[in-house]
Each structure stands twice: as C-alpha cells, then as structure tokens.
N, C-alpha and C positions, 0 to 999 in steps of 0.2 A: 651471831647470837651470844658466843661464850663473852662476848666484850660487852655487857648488861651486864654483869654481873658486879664488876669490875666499878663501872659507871653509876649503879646504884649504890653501893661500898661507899664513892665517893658523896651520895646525897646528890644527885645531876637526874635530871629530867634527861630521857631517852628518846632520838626519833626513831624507831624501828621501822625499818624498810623489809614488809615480807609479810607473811600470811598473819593478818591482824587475830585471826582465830586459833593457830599455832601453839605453843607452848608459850613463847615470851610475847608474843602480842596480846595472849590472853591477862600474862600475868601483870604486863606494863596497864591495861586496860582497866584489869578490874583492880587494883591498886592506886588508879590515875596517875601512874609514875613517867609516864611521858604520852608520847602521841605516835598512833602507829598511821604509817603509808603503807601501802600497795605498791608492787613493785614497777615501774613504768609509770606511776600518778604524779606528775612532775608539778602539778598545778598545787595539789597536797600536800606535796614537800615543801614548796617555797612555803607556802601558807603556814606549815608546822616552823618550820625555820624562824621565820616573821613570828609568828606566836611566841615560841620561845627567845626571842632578842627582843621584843618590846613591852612583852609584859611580864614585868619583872613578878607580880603579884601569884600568876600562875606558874613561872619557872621557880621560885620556890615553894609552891606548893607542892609541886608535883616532883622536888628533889627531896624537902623533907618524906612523903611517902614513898619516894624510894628509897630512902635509908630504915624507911622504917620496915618495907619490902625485905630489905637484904636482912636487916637483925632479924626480923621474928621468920623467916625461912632460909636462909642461904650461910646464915655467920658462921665462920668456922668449929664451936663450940655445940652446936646444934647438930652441925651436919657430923663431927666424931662423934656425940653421942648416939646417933642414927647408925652411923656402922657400926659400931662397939655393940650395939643393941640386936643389930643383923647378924654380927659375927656371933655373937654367944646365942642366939635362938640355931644357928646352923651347926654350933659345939654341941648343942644341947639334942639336937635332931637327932643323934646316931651316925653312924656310916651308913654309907649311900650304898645300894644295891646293886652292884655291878652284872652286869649280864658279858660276858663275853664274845665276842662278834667273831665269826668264823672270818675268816679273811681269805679271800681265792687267792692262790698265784696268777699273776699276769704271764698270760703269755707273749712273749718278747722275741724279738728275729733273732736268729743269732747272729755274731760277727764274724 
C-alpha cells in the first residue's frame, strides 16, 4: 500500500491487490484512480492488467484522478500544514496530566 502513494504522485492508474474496502482500495475506488483485485482473483487481475494496456482512454483517466487524488490529499504542503496545525493545537492544550504508576519489584532468583 505505502507504493500508491508514490504511483499516484506519478499520475499512474493503480492495480491494488487487497481488501477493495481497506483504506487504499477505498480511496483508489472512489477517486476511480485505478482498479482494485481481491487477493487470490487471478481471473481480475489479468482482466485489470488487460484494461489498463489496451485502453489507453481509461488509463489516462484514471492517472490524471490520481494525481489529482495525491495533490488535493497526500502532497507534501497539505500534509506539513496538517502537522504544523496538530503540533500547535497539542502546544496549545497544556501539559498532560501525569499520574504516576507504582511500579512493584520483580522478584528474581538469585545467582
């Protein structure tokens, strides 16, 4: 899965092999940014394979909505804004309330 991310960056139609309903099966799905298999569906991969080498009309379509996938969620300017936005609401929270945890000795054989 972390190699989507990479492949969308580039504008490439994805086959993802793995739970279509997943995280990235979701997002390649409802972006139509490639074409998800099931793992074992050997008949659905050639098929997806085949799809993406002969029709050129849908392999760019579904590279340009993957690049369009990775800028409006994944590009690196979004995603430091996102932390930079996390880090200063967790500056902003306070210190965290420590509770101290008693800790037993173990008792050990001796040598």
């Amino acid at each position: 899965p972390s190699k989507f991310y990479g492949i969308a960056a580039a504008g490439r139609p994805t086959i993802f092999i793995g739970n279509k309903d997943g995280e990235i099966g979701a997002e390649i799905r409802s972006f139509d940014a490639g074409l998800c298999v099931e793992q074992g569906d050997f008949a659905n991969l050639v098929k997806a394979i085949r799809t993406l080498r002969t029709d050129q009309s849908t392999r760019e379509r579904m590279g340009r909505n993957a690049r369009q996938l990775f800028e409006t969620h994944y590009d690196k300017p979004l995603q430091t804004e996102k932390w930079r936005a996390l880090l200063l609401a967790v500056a902003h929270a306070g210190p965290l309330k420590r509770h101290a945890a008693k800790v037993q000795p173990r008792n050990e054989p001796e040598s």
